[in-house]
N, C-alpha and C positions, 0 to 999 in steps of 0.2 A: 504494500500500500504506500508507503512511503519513499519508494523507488518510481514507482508511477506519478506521484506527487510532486517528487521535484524533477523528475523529466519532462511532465507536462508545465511545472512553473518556469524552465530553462528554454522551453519551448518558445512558450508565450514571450519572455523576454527577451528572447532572439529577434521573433520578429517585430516590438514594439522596437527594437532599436533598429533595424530597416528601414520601417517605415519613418523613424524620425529624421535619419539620414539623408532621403529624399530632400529634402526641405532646407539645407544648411546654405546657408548665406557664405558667398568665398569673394576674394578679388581677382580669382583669376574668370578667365574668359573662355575659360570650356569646362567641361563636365572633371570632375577627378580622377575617372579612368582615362583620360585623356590627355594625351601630351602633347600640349601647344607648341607651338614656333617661338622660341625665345625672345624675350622685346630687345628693341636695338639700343645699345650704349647707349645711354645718354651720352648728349653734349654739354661738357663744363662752362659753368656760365663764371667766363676767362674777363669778367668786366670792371675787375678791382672797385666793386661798390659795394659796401656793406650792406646787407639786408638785415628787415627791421627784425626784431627778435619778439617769437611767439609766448614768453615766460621771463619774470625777471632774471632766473639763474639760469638760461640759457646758454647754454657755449657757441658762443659767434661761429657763422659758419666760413670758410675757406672763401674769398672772393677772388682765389688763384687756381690755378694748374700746381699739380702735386708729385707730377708721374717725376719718376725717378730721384724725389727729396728720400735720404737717408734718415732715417729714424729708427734710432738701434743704440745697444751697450756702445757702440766707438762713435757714435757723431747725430746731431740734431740740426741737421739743412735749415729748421724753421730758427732755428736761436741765432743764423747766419743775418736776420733782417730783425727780428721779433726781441731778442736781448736787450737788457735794460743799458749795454754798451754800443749796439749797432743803431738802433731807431733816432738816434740826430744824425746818420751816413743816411740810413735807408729810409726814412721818413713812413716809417710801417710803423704801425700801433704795437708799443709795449706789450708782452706781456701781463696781466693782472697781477698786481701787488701780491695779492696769496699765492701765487704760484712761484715765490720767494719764500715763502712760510714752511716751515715745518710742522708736522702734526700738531706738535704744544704751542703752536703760534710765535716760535722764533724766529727772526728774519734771518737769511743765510746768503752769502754773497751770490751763487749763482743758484739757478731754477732748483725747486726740490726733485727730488726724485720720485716721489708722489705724481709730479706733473710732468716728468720726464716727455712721456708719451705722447705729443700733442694729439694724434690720431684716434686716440682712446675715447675722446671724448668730441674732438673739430670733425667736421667733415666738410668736402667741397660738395661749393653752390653747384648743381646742376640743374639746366633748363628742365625741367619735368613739369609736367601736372597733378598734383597728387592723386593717389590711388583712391582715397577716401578724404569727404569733405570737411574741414578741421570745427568742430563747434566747441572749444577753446572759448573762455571765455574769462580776459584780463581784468584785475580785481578794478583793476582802476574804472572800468567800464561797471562793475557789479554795483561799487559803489552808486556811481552816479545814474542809473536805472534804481536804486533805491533811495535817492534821494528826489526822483521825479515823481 
């Protein structure tokens, strides 16, 4: 009896999860058993203009070309322009003062090693559309919709 019982309840939930299946919301453009044609590279938006930032602790996005910058244990291509000793040569934005900090908030002559990485966390702007519509929504605006 109880062999019967939960065969027919494994049963049942077999095909309850089938059928929910059908119905999943994706971003891609075919069916899941289907292997579409892969979208073509983006193109880097190569336009040195900072774009505006969707969050206040957002990490600014790349408004350059990247390919072949060395970012590793031996050398940091971005600290070549971005160093709080190159940017009166290079006229390129500082890196953020925290990214001189240590954990316990010591200042330290060059970048920490925490922030080593710039690629961890930067990425470059590419011309895209986004996949999905952002409804984000900045405090600064929430404020001011509750003060109307």
């Amino acid at each position: 009896m109880k062999t019967k019982l939960t065969a027919s309840l494994l049963l049942a939930l077999a095909f309850s999860v089938g059928a929910l299946s059908q119905n999943i919301a994706t971003t891609r453009d075919a069916a899941i058993n289907i292997e579409p044609d892969p979208p073509k590279i983006p193109r880097v938006d190569n336009s040195d203009v900072k774009r505006k930032r969707a969050y206040p602790m957002q990490p600014p996005t790349i408004p350059h070309k990247i390919d072949n910058y060395q970012v590793d244990l031996n050398a940091n291509k971005c600290m070549s322009c971005h160093s709080r000793r190159q940017t009166p040569d290079s006229q390129a934005p500082m890196v953020s003062v925290t990214h001189y900090m240590d954990r316990d908030g010591n200042f330290l002559a060059d970048i920490s090693s925490r922030r080593y990485f710039c690629n961890q966390c930067h990425v470059v702007q590419l011309d895209v559309k986004p996949q999905l519509n952002n409804e984000f929504v900045d405090i600064d605006e929430l404020l001011r919709s509750a003060r109307d």
